[in-house]
N, C-alpha and C positions, 0 to 999 in steps of 0.2 A: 134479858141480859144473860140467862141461863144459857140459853141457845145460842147466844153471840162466842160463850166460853166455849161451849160444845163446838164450833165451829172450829175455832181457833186453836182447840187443843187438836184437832184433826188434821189442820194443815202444818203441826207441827211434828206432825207424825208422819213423816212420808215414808214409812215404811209399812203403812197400813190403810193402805189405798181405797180398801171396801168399807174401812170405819168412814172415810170421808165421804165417798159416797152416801153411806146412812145420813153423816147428817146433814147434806144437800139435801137428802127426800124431803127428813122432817122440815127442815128450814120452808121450803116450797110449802110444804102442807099447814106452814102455819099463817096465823090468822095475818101476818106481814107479812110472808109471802118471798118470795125470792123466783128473781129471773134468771133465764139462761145465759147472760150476758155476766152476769153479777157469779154464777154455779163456774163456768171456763175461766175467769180471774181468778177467784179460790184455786181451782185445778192449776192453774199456769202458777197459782204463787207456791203453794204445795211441791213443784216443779224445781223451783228456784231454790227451794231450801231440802230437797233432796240431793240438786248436784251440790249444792255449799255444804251438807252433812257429809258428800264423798268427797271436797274438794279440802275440806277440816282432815278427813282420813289419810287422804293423801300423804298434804303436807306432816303432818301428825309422823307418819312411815319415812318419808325421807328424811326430816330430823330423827326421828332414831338409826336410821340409816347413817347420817353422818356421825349421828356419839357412836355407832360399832366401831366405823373405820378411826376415830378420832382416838379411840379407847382400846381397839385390840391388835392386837400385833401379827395375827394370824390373816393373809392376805386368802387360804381357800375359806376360815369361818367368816369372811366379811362379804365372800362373794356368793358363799351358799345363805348366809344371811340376807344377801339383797333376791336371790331368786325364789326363795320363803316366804319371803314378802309380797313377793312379786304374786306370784301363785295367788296369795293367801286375799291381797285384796283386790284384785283382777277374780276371782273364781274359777279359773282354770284350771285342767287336772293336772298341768304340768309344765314349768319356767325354767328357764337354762338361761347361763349366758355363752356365749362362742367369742372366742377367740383368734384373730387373723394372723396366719405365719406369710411367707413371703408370695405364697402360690393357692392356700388353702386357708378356711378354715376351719375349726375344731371346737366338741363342746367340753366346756371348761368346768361347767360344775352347774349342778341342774337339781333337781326338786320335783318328786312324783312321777318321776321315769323310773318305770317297771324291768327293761331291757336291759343287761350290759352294751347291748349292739350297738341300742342308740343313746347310751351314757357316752358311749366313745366315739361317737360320730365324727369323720372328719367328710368335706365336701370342700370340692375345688370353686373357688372363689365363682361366681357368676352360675351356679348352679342350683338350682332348687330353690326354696323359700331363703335357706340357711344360708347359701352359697352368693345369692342374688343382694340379700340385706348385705352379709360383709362387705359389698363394693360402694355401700355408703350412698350412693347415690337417691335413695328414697326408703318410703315403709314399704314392707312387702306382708301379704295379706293374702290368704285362699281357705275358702268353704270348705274343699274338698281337696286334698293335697296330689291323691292317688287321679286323681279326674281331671286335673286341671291342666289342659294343654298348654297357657300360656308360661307355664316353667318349661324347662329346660332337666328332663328326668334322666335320670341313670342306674339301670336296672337295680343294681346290686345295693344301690340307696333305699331304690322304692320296697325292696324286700325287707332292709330293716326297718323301714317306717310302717310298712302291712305287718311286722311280726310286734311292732310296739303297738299298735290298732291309730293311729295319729290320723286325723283327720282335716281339723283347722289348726292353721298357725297364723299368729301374728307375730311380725319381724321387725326391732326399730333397730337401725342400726347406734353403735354408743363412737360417740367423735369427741377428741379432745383438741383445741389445736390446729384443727382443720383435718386432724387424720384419722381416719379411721383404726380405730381397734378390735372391734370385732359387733357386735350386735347382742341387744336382750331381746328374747323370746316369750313368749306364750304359744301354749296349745292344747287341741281338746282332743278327745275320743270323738267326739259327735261332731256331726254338721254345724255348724254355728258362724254368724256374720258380725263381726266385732261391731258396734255400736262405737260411735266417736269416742265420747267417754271412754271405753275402754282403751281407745288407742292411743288417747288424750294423758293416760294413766302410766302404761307402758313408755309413753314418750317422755315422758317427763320422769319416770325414774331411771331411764336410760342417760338421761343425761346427767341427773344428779349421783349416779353411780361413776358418773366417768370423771368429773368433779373435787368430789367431797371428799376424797384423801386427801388433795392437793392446800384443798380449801379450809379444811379442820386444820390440818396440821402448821400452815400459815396463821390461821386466828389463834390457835392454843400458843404459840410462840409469841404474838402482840400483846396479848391477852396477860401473859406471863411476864412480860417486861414492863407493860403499863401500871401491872399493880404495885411490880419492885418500883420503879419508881417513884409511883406517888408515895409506899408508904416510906422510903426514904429517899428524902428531899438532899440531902445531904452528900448522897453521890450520886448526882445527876449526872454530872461528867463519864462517873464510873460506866456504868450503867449501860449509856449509853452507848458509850465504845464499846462494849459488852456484846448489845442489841446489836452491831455494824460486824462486830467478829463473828459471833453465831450466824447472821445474814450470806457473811461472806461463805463460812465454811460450809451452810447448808447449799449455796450457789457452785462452789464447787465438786461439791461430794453428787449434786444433781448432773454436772457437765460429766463428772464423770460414770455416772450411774447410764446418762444417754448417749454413752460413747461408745455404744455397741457391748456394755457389761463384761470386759477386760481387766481382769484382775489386774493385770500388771499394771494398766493405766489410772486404775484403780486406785493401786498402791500408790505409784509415782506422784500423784495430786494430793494423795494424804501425807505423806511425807512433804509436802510442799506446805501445807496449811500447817503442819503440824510443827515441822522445824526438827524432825528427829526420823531417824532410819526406824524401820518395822517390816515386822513378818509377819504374814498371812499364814495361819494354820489349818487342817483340816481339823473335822472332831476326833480322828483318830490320834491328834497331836502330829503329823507329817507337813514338814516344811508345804505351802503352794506359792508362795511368792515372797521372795527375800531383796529389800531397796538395797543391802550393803552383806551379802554372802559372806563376807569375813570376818561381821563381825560375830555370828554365831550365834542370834540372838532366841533361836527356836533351843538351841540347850538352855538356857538363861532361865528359862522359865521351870518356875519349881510349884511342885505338885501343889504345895500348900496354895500357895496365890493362885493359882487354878482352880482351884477346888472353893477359894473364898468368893471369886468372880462367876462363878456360876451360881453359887447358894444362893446369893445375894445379888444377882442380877443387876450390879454396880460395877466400875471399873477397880483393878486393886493395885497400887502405886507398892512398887516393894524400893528397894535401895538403890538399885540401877536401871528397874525397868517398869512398865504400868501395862496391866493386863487386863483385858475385855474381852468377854465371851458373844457373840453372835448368836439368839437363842431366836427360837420359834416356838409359843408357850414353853414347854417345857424339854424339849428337844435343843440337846446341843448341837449347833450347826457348826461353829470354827472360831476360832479363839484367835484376835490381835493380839499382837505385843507391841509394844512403844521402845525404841531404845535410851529413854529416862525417864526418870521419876517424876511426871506431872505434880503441879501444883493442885491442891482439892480442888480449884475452883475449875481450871480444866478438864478434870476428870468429867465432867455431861459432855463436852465437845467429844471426849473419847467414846464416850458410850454413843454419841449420835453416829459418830464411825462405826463403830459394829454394826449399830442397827440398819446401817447401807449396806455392809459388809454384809449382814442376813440374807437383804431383800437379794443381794446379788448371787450369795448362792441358792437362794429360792429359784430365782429365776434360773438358773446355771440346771437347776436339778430340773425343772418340768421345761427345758429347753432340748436335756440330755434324753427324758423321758419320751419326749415327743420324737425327736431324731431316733431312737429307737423301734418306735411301733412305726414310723414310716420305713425306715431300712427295712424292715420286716414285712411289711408289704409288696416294699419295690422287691426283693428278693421272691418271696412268695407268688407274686405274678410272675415275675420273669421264669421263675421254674414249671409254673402250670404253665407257661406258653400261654398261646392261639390270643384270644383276643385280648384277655388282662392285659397283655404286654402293652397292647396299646396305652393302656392309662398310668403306665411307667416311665412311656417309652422318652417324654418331652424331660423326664428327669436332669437336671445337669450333666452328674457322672457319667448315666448311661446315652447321653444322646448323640455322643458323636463314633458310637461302637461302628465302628466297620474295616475291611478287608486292611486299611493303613494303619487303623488304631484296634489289635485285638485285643480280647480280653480273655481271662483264665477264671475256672469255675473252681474252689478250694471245700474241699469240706474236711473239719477240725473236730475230734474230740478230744475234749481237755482233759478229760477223767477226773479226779478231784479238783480242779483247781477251778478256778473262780471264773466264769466263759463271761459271764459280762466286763470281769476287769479285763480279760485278754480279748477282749473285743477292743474295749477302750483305749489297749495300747495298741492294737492293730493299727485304728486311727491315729493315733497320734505318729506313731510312728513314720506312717507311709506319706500323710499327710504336705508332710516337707518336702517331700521325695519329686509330689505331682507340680508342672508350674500350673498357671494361669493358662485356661483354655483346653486341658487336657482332661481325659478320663479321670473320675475317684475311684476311692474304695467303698463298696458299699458290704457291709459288714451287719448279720444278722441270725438269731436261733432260726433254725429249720429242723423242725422234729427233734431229734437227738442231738444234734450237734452245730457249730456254728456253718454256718456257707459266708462262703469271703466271695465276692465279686472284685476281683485286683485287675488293673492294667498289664497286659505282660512284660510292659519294659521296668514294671517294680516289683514282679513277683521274687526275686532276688532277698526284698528288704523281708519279705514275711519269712521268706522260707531262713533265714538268718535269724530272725523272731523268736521262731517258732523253735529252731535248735536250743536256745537259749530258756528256753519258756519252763520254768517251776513242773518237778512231774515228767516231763517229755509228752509234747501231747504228740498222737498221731493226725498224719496230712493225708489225705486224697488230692491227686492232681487232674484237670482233664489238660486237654489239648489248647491249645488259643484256638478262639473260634472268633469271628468277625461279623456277625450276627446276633441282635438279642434273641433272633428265633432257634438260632442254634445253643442255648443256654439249657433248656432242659435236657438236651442231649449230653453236654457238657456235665451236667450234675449228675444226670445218671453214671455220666463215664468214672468221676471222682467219689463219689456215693460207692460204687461197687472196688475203689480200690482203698478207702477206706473201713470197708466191711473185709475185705482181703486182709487186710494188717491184725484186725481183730481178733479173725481166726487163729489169727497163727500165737495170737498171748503176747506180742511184744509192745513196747512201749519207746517213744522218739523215733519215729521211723516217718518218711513219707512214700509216697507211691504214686506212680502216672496208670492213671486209667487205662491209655493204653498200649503200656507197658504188661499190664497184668491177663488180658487176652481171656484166654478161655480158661485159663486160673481164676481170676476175676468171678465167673459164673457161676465156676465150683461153689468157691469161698461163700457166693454171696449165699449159694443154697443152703449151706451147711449154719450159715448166719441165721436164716430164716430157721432152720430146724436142725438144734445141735443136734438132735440123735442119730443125723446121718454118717456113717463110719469117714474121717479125714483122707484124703489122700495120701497123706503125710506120715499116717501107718506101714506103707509099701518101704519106708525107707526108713524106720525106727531101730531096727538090727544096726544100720550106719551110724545113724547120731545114738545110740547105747553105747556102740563101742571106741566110736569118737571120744565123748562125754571120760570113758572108762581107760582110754590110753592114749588120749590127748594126741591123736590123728586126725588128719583132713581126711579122711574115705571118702565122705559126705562133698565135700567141697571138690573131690578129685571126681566123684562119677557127675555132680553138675557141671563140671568143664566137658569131661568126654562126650556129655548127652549134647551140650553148648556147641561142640566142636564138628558135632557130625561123626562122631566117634570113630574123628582122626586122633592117633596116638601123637604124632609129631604136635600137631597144634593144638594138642589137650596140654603139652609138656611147655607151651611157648606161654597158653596163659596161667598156667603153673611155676613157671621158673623150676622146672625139674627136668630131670634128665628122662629121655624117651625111656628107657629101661626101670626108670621108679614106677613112670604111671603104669605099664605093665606089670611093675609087681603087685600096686596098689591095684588094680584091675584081677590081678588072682584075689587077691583078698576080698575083694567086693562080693567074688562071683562065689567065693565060700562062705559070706554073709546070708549073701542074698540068692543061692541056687545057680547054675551052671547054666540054667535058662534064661536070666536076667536080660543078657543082650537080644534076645527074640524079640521079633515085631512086637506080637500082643502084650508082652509085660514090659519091654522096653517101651512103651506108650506110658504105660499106668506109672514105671519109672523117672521118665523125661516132666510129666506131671508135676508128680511131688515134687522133685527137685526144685524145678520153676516157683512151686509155692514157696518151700523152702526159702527160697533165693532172695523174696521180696521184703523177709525181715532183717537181711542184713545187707550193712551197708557196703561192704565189699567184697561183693558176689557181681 
């Protein structure tokens, strides 16, 4: 009987596979004896209660899986939560999930990625293991990632993936609905061929991730109203109608959560369910969407009830209005206001509005985030040129660039002020301006400064913008050019008449590329190394005594140099009389030497002046 235990304790170990073997020998060596038929049943049941020990873990991880999402409010800790998992009971050195936007997708949040490169991987939909999964269509699966011909590889991928050492990936895609959203991962450093199980494993929490917010959050609502009403029988009526209100307001707040995440649309529905006008705040307290602009309801709101609706992460009913903050743990993200005083018992309908109101500037912010690091791309190729451009080039904005539709290359330094907010208004601004079918704006950092990609029939609205813009930022302009291959030529043109404006110390000015010529050149050199002497010292005797006795000298020897140093049509764009500019022309020539009008220094003269000229606006 001893040995029967000894048995049995071993196939209930299947995680110690050589114990069981031992006691198959002795079992055989003993005086009963055991066949080889009887040794492979042991082995095979042994088996069977290995996968049900991983298929108990499983299940075990996607229930906690679901109480994260059921329980926390933080939509990146529930996703790095589930790739944690994922990792952790797969064995893999590293889990991601990805993300699908309209053309591409992207890793969203990952686990044991060593890289920033490939923390931020984006891959065009139908590409690579990553690329292939997001089109939902099957698993995608390879030994050896860098080797495997049957993807579809794209150099500058396979270098972040050779700089991460990535070898095998397993790919499920996650589908809600019938649609795809993006895909969970696995992957190794080594060679390795995913065993069912494993994929079996993946598969299944890929789908229970895509799920289980949906599904908690529906049970935790039943769940909630079945106990109110058993434990009172007494307003069953109540209750109910309760259960059909909250029903209806989470069906709404959902239609309008899938209506493309439109604040205004947003608003307009909650105001409907709600029966009272309301403002959208940001966290800086700044109106973003107002149902009734006169009635003023963003003053209305006072510090104190602000300040109680955050503490307390409750709705706060004051005498006219009821205020709800929109948090993410502990991050204020934008604060409702109501315009009346809710009754207590609707104050959780309120709070369930924030909490849409969150998820939608959640989404609003890594929607913003993502349209940034792509602008940044598409700009960044387009200015390296030659081949990158290719993988720009099917862009919307930029794919209809040619000889009928040109485009303008902008480069902006905003000096102190805030280049991603004037990024931000660039778009919006222009935005209205473009119809349907036409060029955008693609707007992005490039080194120092912002680069604008504009249509030429709206560079009007930037350059308007831009006058107006906190600080005065300086513009570089190029020329329209009707090619994306002619884009890096463009930038350089606007690059060098932005580093022009620099030299010279001013501030709100802009400049055409080329406009500024072999100024331009100067400037850019003196850019690269101030300790080169300016040009603009040949004519400092002019602007000292300009500055000292509030004369044009300065502006009268840039007409004559302008003019061909014709006296008559130096006086025509002077509005003076022929006989001033020649007295102002003595005066020059006692500034500046009797020499000044000579070839050789009349050159180094005509110069400066030119420099000169570029910082102001009416020259």
């Amino acid at each position: 009987m001893s040995q029967l235990d000894g048995l049995l304790r071993a196939v209930a170990a299947p995680d110690d596979p050589a114990g069981l073997e031992r006691e198959i020998a002795a079992a055989r060596e003993s005086a009963r004896g055991l066949d080889e038929s009887d040794a492979d049943a042991l082995r095979a049941l042994a088996r069977r209660l290995a996968q049900g020990a991983r298929r108990e873990e499983l299940l075990r991880t996607v229930s906690s899986i679901a109480v994260d999402v059921t329980t926390r409010r933080d939509v990146v800790g529930v996703l790095h939560e589930i790739v944690r998992r994922t990792r952790l009971l797969t064995g893999a050195d590293m889990a991601y999930i990805a993300l699908n936007t309209a053309d591409t997708t992207y890793i969203r949040e990952s686990d044991g990625v060593r890289t920033e490169e490939y923390r931020t991987l984006r891959m065009p939909i139908g590409y690579g293991v990553l690329g292939r999964a997001a089109t939902g269509r099957a698993i995608v699966t390879t030994a050896d990632y860098l080797a495997d011909a049957a993807l579809t590889h794209i150099e500058e991928i396979d270098e972040i993936v050779r700089g991460e050492g990535v070898r095998s990936i397993l790919a499920v895609p996650m589908t809600l609905r019938e649609k795809v959203h993006g895909a969970l991962l696995i992957a190794d450093r080594t060679s390795r061929e995913y065993p069912p199980e494993t994929v079996d494993i993946v598969d299944t929490l890929s789908r229970h991730a895509s799920v289980a917010l949906d599904n908690a959050r529906r049970f935790e609502e039943v769940t909630g109203a079945l106990e109110r009403l058993s434990a009172q029988q007494d307003e069953d009526e109540e209750r109910m109608v309760e259960l059909h209100e909250i029903l209806d307001l989470d069906a709404g707040l959902l239609e309008a959560l899938l209506d493309g995440g439109d604040l205004e649309v947003f608003a307009r529905r909650v105001r409907e369910l709600l029966g009272a006008d309301l403002v959208l705040l940001d966290a800086g307290g700044a109106s973003m969407v107002e149902t009734d602009p006169d009635a003023r309801l963003s003053a209305g709101v006072s510090a104190e009830a602000l300040q109680a609706a955050r503490g307390t992460g409750t709705p706060v009913a004051t005498g006219t209005t009821t205020v709800a903050c929109a948090m993410s743990g502990s991050e204020h993200l934008g604060t409702l206001v109501v315009g009346r005083a809710l009754a207590p018992r609707l104050l959780p309908r309120v709070q369930r509005v924030a909490v849409f109101f969150g998820i939608l500037l959640l989404l609003g912010r890594a929607e913003q985030d993502d349209r940034r690091r792509h602008d940044r791309a598409v700009i960044d190729a387009l200015v390296r040129g030659g081949r990158e451009v290719d993988m720009v080039r099917e862009d919307p904005r930029v794919r209809a660039v040619g000889p009928d539709t040109p485009v303008r290359l902008l480069t902006i330094d905003a000096f102190e002020a805030d280049a991603g907010a004037l990024a931000e208004r660039i778009r919006r601004e222009t935005s209205g301006r473009i119809g349907t079918g036409e060029l955008g704006v693609v707007v992005a950092l490039h080194g120092d400064h912002l680069s604008v990609l504009v249509p030429d029939a709206v560079t009007g609205v930037v350059t308007d913008l831009l006058r107006s813009a906190a600080d005065g930022a300086n513009a570089g302009w190029s020329s329209p050019v009707g090619s994306l291959e002619q884009v890096p030529v463009a930038h350089r043109s606007a690059e060098r008449a932005l580093r022009s404006l620099a030299v010279l110390g001013v501030r709100g000015r802009s400049a055409d590329g080329e406009r500024v010529g072999m100024v331009g050149v100067i400037a850019e050199a003196i850019h690269l190394d101030p300790s080169l002497t300016s040009p603009l010292a040949v004519i400092g005797p002019l602007e000292t005594y300009d500055r000292e006795h509030r004369t044009e000298l300065t502006r009268s020897a840039w007409a004559f140099a302008e003019s061909g140093r014709h006296v008559p049509r130096t006086a025509e764009m002077l509005h003076v009389h022929p006989n001033t500019v020649r007295q102002r022309l003595e005066r020059i020539s006692a500034l500046l030497g009797d020499d000044w009008r000579t070839p050789a220094r009349f050159l180094d003269v005509h110069v400066a002046l030119r420099m000169w000229s570029l910082g102001r606006e009416d020259s």
